[in-house]
N, C-alpha and C positions, 0 to 999 in steps of 0.2 A: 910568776913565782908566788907561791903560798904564803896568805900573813899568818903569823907567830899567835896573836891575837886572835882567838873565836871564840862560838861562844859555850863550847865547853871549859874555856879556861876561865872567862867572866862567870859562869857557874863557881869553879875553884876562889873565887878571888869571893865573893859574896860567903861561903862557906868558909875563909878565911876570916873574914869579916865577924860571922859569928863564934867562930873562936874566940879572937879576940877580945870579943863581948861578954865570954863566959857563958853562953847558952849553952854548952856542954857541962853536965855538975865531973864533978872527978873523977868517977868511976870513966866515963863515954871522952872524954879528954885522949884517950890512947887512942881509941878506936877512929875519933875525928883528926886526929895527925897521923893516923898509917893512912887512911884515905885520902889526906892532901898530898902524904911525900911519895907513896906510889902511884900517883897521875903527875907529880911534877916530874918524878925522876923518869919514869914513863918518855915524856918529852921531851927531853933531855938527852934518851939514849935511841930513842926509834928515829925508823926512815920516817920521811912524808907521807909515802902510801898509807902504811902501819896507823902515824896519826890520825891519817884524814877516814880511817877506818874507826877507829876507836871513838874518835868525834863524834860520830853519828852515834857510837851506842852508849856514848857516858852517861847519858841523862837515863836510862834503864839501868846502869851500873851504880849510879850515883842512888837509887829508888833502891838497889837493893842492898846496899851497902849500909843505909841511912835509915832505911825504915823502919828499926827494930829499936832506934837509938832514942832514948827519953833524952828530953831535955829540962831544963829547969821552968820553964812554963808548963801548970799543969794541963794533962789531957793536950801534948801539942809534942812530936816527934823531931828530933835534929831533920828530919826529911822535912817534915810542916813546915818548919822555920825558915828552909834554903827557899820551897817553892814561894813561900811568899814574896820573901826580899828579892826574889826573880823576879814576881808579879808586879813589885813594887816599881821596877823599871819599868814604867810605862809610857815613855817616852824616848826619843832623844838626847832630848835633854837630860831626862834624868841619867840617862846613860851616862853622860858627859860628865856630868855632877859627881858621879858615882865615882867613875876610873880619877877624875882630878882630883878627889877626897884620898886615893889610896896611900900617900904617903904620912897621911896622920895612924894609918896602922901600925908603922914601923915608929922600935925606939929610936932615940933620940940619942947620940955617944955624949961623956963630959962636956967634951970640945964644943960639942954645939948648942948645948945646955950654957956656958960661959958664955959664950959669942952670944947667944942670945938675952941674957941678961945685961951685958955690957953695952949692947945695942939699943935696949930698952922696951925687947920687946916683951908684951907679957906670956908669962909661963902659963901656958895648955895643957889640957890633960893630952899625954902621946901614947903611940900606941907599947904594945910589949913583946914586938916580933924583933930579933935582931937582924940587923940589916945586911950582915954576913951568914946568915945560917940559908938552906936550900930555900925556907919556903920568902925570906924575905929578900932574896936573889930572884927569886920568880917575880912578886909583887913589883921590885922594882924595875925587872925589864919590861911585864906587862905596861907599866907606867909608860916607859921612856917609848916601847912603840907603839903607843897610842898618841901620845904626841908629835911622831912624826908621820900620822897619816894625814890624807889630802881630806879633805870634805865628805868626797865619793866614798872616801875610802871606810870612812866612821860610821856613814850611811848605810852602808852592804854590814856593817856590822851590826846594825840596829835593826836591820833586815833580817839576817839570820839570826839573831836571838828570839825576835818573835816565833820565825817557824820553829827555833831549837825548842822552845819552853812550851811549845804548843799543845806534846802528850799529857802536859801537867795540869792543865787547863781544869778539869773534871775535879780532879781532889783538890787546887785551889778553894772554890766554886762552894766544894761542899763542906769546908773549912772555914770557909768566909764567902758565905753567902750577901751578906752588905754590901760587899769589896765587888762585888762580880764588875767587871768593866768588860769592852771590848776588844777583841782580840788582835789590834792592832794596833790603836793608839788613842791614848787618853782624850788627844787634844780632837780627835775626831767626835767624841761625848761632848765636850764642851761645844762644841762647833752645834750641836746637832745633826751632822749629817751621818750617812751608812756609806756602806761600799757602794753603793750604786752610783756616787755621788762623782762628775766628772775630777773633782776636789783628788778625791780618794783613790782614781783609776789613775790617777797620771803620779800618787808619790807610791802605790803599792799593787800596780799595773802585774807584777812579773808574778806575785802570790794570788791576787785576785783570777789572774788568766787560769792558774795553776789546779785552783778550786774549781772554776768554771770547766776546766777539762776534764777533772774528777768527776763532777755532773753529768757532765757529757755521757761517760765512760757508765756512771750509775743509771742513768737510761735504759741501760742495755742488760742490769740486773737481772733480771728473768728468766735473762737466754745463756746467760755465764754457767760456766763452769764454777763447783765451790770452792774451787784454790783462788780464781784469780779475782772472787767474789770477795775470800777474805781478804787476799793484795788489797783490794780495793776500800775494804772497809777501815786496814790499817793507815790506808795512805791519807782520809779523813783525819782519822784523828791528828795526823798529826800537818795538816793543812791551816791556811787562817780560821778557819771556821767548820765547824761541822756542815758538809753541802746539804740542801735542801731537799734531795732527793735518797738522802742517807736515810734520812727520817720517814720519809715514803716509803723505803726497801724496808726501811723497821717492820713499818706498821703490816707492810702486805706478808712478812714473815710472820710474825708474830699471828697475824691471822689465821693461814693456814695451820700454824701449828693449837690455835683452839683458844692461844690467850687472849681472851679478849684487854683486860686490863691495859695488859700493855697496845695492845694493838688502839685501842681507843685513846691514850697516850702519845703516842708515835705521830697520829695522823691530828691530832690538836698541837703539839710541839709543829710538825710541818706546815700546814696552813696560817696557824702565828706566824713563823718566820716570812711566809710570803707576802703576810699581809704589812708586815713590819719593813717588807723588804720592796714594798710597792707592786708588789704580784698579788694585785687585789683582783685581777679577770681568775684568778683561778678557787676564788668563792665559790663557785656554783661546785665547781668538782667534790670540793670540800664538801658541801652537803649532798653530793651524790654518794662518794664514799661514807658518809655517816649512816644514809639510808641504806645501801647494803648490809653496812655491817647491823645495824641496829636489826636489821628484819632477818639477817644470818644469825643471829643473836636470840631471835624468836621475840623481841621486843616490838611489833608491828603498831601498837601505837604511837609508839615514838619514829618509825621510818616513815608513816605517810605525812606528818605536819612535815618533814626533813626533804622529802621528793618534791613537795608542793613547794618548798620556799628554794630549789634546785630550780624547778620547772620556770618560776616567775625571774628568778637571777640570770637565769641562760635567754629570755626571752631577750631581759633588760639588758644585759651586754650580748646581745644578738651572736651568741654564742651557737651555731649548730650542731658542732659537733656534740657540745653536752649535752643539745637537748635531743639529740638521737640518740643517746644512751641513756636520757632522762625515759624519753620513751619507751624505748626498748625494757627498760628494764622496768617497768611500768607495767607494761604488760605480760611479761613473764611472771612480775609478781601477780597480778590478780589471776593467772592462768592457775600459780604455784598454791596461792590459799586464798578459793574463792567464798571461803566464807569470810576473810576480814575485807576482798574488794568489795562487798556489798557495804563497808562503813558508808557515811551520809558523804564527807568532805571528798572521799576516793572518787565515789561515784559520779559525783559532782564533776571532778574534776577529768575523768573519762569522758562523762559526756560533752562538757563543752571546749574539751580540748582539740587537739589536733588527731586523736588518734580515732573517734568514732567507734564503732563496731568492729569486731575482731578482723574479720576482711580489709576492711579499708585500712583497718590500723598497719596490717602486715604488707599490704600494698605500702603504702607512703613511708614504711621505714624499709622497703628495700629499695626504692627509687631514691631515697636520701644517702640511701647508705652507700648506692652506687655514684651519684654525683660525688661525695664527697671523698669516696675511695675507702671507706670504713669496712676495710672485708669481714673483718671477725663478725661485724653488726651483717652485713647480707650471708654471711653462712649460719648464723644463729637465727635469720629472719627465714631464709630456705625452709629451714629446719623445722621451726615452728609452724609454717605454712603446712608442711606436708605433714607434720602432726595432728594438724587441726582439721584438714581433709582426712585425715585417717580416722578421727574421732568421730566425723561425721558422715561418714559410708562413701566420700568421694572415690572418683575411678584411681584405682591402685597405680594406674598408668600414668598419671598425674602425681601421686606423692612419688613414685619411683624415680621422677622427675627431676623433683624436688630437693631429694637427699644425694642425687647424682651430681649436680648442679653445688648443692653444697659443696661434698665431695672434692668437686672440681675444683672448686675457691682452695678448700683446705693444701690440695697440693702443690697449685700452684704459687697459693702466697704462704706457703708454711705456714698454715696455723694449727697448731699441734693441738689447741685446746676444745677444740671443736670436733676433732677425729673420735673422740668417746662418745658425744650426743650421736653423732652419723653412724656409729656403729649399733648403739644399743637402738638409737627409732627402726635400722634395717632391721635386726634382731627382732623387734615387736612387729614388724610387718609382717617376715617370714613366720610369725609365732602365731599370727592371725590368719594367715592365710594356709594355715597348718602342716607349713615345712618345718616340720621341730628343727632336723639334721640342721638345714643351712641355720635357722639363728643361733645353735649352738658352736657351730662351726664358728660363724662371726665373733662370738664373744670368747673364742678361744682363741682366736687370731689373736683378737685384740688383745688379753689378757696375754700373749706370748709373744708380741712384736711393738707394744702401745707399752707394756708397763714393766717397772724393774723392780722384782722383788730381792735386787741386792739393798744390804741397806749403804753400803758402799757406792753405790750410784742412783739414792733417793735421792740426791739433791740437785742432780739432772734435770732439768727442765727443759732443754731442745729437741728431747727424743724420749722423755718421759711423758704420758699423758695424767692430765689430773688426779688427785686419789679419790676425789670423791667419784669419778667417772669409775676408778678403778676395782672402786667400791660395790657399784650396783652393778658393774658387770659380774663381778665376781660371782654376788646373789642370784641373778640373772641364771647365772651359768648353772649354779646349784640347783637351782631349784626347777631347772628343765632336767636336770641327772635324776630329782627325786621323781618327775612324774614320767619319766621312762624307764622307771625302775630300778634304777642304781641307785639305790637308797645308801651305800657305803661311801661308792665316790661322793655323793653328795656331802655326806656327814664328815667327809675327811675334808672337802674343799672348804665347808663353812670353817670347823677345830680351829686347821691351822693356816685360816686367814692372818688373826693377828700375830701369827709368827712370821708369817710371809711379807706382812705389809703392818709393819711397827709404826709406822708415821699415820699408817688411815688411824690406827686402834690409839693416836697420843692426842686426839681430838674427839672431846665431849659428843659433837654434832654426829659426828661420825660412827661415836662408840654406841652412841643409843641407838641408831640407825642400825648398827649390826645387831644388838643385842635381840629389837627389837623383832626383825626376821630371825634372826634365830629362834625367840619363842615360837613365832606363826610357824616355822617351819617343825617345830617340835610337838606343836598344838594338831598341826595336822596330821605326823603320825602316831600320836594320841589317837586322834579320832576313827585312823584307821582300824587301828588294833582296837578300838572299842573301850578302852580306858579312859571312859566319860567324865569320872569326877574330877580324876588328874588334870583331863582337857578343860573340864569346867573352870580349874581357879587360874589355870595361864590364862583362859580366854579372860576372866573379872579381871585379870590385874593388866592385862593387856588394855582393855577396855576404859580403864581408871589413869592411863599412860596419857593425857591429854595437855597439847596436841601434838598428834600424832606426825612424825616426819615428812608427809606429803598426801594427797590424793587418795595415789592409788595404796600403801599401807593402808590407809581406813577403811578403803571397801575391805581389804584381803583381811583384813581381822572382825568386817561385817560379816563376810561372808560364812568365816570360819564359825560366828553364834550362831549361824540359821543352820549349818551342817551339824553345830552341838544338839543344837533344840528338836532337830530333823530326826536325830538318832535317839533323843529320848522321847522320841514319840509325842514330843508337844506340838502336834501341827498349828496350835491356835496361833501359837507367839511365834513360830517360825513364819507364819502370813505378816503379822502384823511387823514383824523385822524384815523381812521382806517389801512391804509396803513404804515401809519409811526410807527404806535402802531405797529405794527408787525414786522418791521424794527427793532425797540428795542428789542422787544421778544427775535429774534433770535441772536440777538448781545450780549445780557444780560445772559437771564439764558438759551433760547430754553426749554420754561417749555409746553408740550405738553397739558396741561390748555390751558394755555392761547393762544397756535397756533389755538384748534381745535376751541374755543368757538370765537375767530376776525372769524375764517370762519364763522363760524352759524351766527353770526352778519353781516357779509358782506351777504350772501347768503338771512338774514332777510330785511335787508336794499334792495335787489332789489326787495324782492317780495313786499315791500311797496312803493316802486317808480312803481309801477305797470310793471314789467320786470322778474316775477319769472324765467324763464323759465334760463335767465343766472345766476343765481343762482343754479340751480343745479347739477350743477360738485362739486361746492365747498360746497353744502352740503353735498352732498358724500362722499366727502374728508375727511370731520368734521367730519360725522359720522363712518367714517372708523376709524382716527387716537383717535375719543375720545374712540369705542369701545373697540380697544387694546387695549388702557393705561389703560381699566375701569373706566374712567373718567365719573361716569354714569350720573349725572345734565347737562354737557354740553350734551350727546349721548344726553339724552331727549328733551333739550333746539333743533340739531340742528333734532332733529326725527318729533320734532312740527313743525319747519320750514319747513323740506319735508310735513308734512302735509298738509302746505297752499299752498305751492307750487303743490301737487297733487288734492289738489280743485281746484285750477285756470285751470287744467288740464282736469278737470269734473273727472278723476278716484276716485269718492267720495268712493267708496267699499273700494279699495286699502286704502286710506288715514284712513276711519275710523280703519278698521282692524288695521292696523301699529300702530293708537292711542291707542287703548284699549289695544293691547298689553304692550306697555310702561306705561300705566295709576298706574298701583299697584307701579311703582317704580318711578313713579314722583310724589307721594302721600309720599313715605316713606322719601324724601327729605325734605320735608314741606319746600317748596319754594313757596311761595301763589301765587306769582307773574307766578311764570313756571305752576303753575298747571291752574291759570285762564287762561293763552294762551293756555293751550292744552284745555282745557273745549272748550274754545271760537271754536278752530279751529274744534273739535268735532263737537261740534252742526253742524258747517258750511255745514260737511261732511254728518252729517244725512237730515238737507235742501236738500240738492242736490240728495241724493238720494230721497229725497220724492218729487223732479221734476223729477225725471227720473221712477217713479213708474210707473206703470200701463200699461206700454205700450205693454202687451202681455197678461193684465187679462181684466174682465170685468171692468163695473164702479164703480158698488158698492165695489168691491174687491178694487179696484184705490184710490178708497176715504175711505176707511177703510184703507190700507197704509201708505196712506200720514198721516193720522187722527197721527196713530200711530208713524208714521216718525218724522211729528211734536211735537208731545209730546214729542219724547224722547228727540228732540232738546233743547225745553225749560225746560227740567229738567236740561242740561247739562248748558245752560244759567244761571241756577238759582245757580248752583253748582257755576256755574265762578264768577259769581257778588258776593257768599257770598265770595272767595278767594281776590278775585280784594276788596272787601272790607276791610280784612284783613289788608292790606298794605296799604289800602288808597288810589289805584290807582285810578283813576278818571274816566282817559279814558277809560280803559277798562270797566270801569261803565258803563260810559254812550253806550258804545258801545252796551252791553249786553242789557241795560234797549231799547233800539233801535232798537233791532234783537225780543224784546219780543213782543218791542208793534208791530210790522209788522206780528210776527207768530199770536199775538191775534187780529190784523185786519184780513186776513186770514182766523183767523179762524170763525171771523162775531163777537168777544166777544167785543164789542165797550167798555164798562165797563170800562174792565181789561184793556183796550187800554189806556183808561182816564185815569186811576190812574197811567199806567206804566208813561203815557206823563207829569204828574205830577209831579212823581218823578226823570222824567231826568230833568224839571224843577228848580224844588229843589233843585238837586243837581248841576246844571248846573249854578245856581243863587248863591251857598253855594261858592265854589272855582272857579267862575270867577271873582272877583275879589282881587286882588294882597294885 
């Protein structure tokens, strides 16, 4: 059977109390007696259920009822006033004190004002409730059945008013910050002890558990749903205490969504508490999450003194688990900005640490991570691995290994956040080894099975993959549409990213990171179209963006000065940018991309200063180290280059043959741009042989030849122009439309001459000016 007494009614009775006291000035006096007589008459006319429903919501009833209500203390609301004298039962006892004081509320009749002077006792100030009216009919049954409860019975009541008062906690708090006490009983402050204390488990066991199960339940934040996320979050507050892992789910929101403020907030509120709460082994975490964030922050001199005092914590509490993530993430960061791993202390502590050189380091964190079961750590270790072989020309069959292997982890133990790294390294392998289709195929999977561009199911996370994964797939995917020609799809996919994906574009990190490819991407087709000064000042303000979002961003907007300086004809400073770009290479990752493709580049830049002839050793070179590695767009990028360079040479046989060979796999690339150069250089090579014909047949045989020689030229011209149109290039437009009308002068076709001269016109009149 249900008591009379709870502690929505001791809410009523404390708000009584302040009537009484005159903390309502006149005006707010009506307003504080329709709110006591409609919850007592309330109780008075409903069933149990009805109550025991309304119970639970009076304290939000009572907040909105009361909140608006001045009182005669300044700057302190009829609401302020209840929640303290709530707070102020902070005990048992006081409890006790409180309800046995309630009959000085109520007047006093003649009769017992006489009897009491006749008796001798002396006259009290009494209260001014009548003792016949509803609300002093309530007071006094409250009274009478608080008196006849058992022990237990006062107890479960002193119980439930902690949890009841529990939402109010917070604006208590920040009302009377002094005042702040513990959330369940004063006499536990004076004692000195915490919940942890066996003292505390055995009088408040059933709330304690309660919390603890809330914990429990917040663990598994990540992988929730956002309804039962928020159940969850509401169920804290009004728990003994805010759970410690509330404060964790803060900080890891609050991150992703870019605020640092709070996030740095959230995860020092957390680790206080555990330290407070004798979860002093979880020290080390606490300075491993500082170091992320501080180096996701862009702050890196404050995340490596944060790793090193991580790394020596997790030693000292022989912690392995964190120090495989100390490591791990250790070396991902010097991989991520190898200009700040070359600091002194970093270095330092690289080398005398456990992780040694890149090999061994990726060795010993997947044997650890296997021992100890850390799959996310060995599918991110996988990963790494075959990255690191891919950078450095290992057999393809080996990284393929690698990421399959990953792969494997990810399915079998659900790890959802690792399905973006596996897809975009596949994507850069097929991208190297010059299957465009499949990496594009991959990142469109992925961007159409991996990611939810509702925002209605952004908060997914069991079958949502990360935004930032979702992010550079995105660009990824763009920016193989522009170099296959689909310069619209492309333009439309970057637009309307941030309509697509609102939560990438609500994070700083994230939005530079777009902005930033969008310029490169806008710089490049600048460059095509030959609108040099426009490309000039993105490229300076690109350039002045420092630093840059990772790695490889840097080369691609190095790359993009030497194609500026390429086009105005400054070959001095395009060497010398060129030279220093290679400088980094090998100081950064030594990614055998990027060594063999500056040679092709360097090797193309002398046969454009009219000097092939020293260019090719280092096309050799390039073509030697991009074969190994299978590096197959730069092999054909520098196989073109030996082509022009074996024209200038007059070996036009040699050149063409080398070309046609390479033609089927610089087609399977769809690179518009690679394949109009080899088109271009083709033709050049079939020219030349059709000067060098005849000289051992008759005439008509001579001029049958050449007839032939030339024609296949300008098929191959025609092929280039439609590629070079593709992408928008200009020049090689015009170059082609150039080489056409000279083969159909030539050929006597004055016509075709007309209309080619026309159309370089055209086009020459379309994008010269800015």
């Amino acid at each position: 059977m249900g008591r009379f007494l709870t502690p929505s009614k001791i809410a009523l009775l404390v708000l009584a109390l302040l009537h009484m006291q005159g903390a309502a000035p006149l005006s707010g006096v009506a307003t504080v007696l329709k709110v006591l007589l409609s919850r007592i008459l309330l109780d008075s006319s409903s069933s149990s259920e009805l109550l025991e429903q309304h119970d639970r919501a009076s304290i939000l009833n009572l907040e909105r009822a009361l909140a608006g209500q001045v009182s005669v203390v300044p700057g302190r609301t009829i609401w302020d006033l209840l929640v303290s004298k709530l707070w102020d039962i902070n005990c048992a006892d006081s409890l006790d004190a409180f309800i046995t004081n309630l009959p000085s509320l109520l007047a006093r009749s003649r009769e017992q004002l006489l009897r009491d002077r006749d008796e001798g006792i002396p006259l009290e100030p009494v209260g001014r409730i009548v003792r016949t009216s509803p609300l002093g009919f309530f007071i006094r049954r409250c009274y009478l059945e608080y008196t006849r409860l058992q022990f237990q019975d006062s107890a479960a009541i002193w119980m439930d008013l902690i949890a009841y008062r529990m939402p109010t906690k917070t604006a208590y708090i920040r009302k009377n910050r002094h005042m702040a006490r513990t959330a369940l009983d004063v006499n536990l402050v004076d004692m000195g002890i915490d919940t942890s204390h066996p003292l505390a488990r055995i009088m408040f066991r059933p709330m304690i558990d309660a919390a603890e199960d809330v914990n429990k339940a917040l663990s598994f934040g990540g992988r929730l749903p956002s309804s039962m996320k928020n159940r969850l979050t509401q169920m804290t507050t009004t728990s003994s205490g805010t759970p410690k892992l509330a404060h964790y789910l803060q900080f890891l929101d609050s991150w992703r969504s870019g605020d640092y403020t709070s996030a740095f907030d959230s995860l020092h509120r957390y680790f206080d508490y555990t330290m407070q709460a004798r979860d002093r082994i979880f020290y080390q975490y606490a300075l491993l999450n500082l170091a992320i964030l501080q180096a996701d922050f862009g702050n890196h001199t404050e995340a490596i003194p944060a790793i090193q005092e991580a790394i020596a914590t997790a030693r000292e509490n022989r912690d392995a688990t964190c120090l495989n993530y100390c490591m791990s993430w250790l070396y991902h960061f010097a991989r991520a900005f190898p200009s700040t791993a070359n600091n002194a202390s970093l270095k330092a502590l690289r080398e005398t640490g456990i992780l040694g050189n890149e090999v061994e380091g990726l060795a010993f964190l997947k044997s650890r991570a296997k021992e100890a079961e850390m799959w996310t750590l060995l599918s991110t270790s996988l990963l790494s691995e075959a990255k690191l072989s891919l950078q450095h020309g290992d057999s393809l069959a080996y990284v393929l290994e690698n990421i399959t292997k990953a792969t494997h982890v990810n399915m079998v133990k659900s790890i959802q956040n690792c399905t973006g790294p596996a897809v975009l390294l596949k994507s850069t392998l097929f991208s190297r080894i010059g299957q465009t289709h499949m990496a594009y195929s991959g990142g469109e999977r992925f961007l159409t099975c991996h990611v939810s561009s509702s925002p209605a199911h952004s908060t997914r996370s069991n079958d949502v993959a990360p935004l930032e994964d979702a992010l550079k797939c995105t660009l990824r995917t763009s920016a193989l549409l522009a170099q296959s020609g689909h310069l619209n799809k492309s333009h439309h996919l970057l637009t309307s990213l941030p309509t697509t994906h609102r939560n990438v574009m609500g994070v700083l990190k994230h939005k530079t990171y777009y902005k930033t490819h969008m310029q490169i991407a806008w710089v490049r087709r600048l460059l095509h179209r030959n609108q040099l000064v426009s490309a000039s000042k993105i490229v300076s303000t690109l350039r002045s963006q420092t630093p840059h979002p990772d790695t490889e961003t840097s080369f691609q907007i190095a790359l993009l000065e030497i194609d500026l300086l390429t086009r105005q004809r400054n070959f001095t400073d395009a060497l010398i940018a060129i030279e220093a770009l290679a400088n980094r290479v090998v100081s950064e990752n030594n990614d055998v991309l990027w060594k063999s493709k500056l040679m092709a580049l360097k090797a193309g830049l002398w046969t454009k200063g009219d000097k092939p002839l020293k260019g090719f050793s280092l096309t050799i070179r390039a073509i030697d180290t991009a074969y190994k590695a299978r590096v197959l767009p730069v092999l054909f990028e520098a196989v073109t280059v030996l082509g022009t360079i074996l024209n200038e040479s007059y070996e036009f046989k040699a050149a063409a043959d080398l070309l046609l060979a390479i033609l089927p796999g610089t087609l399977e690339c769809q690179d518009c741009d690679l394949a109009g150069r080899l088109y271009l250089v083709l033709a050049d090579s079939w020219v030349g042989l059709a000067g060098l014909a005849g000289n051992e047949d008759t005439a008509a045989e001579t001029k049958r030849k050449r007839k032939e020689f030339m024609g296949t030229a300008m098929e191959y011209l025609e092929k280039a122009l439609e590629q070079f149109g593709g992408v928008e290039e200009v020049e090689g437009q015009l170059e082609c439309l150039g080489k056409m009308g000279r083969i159909c002068m030539f050929r006597g076709d004055a016509k075709s001459a007309g209309e080619l001269g026309e159309r370089y016109a055209k086009l020459r009149t379309q994008y010269g000016e800015e």
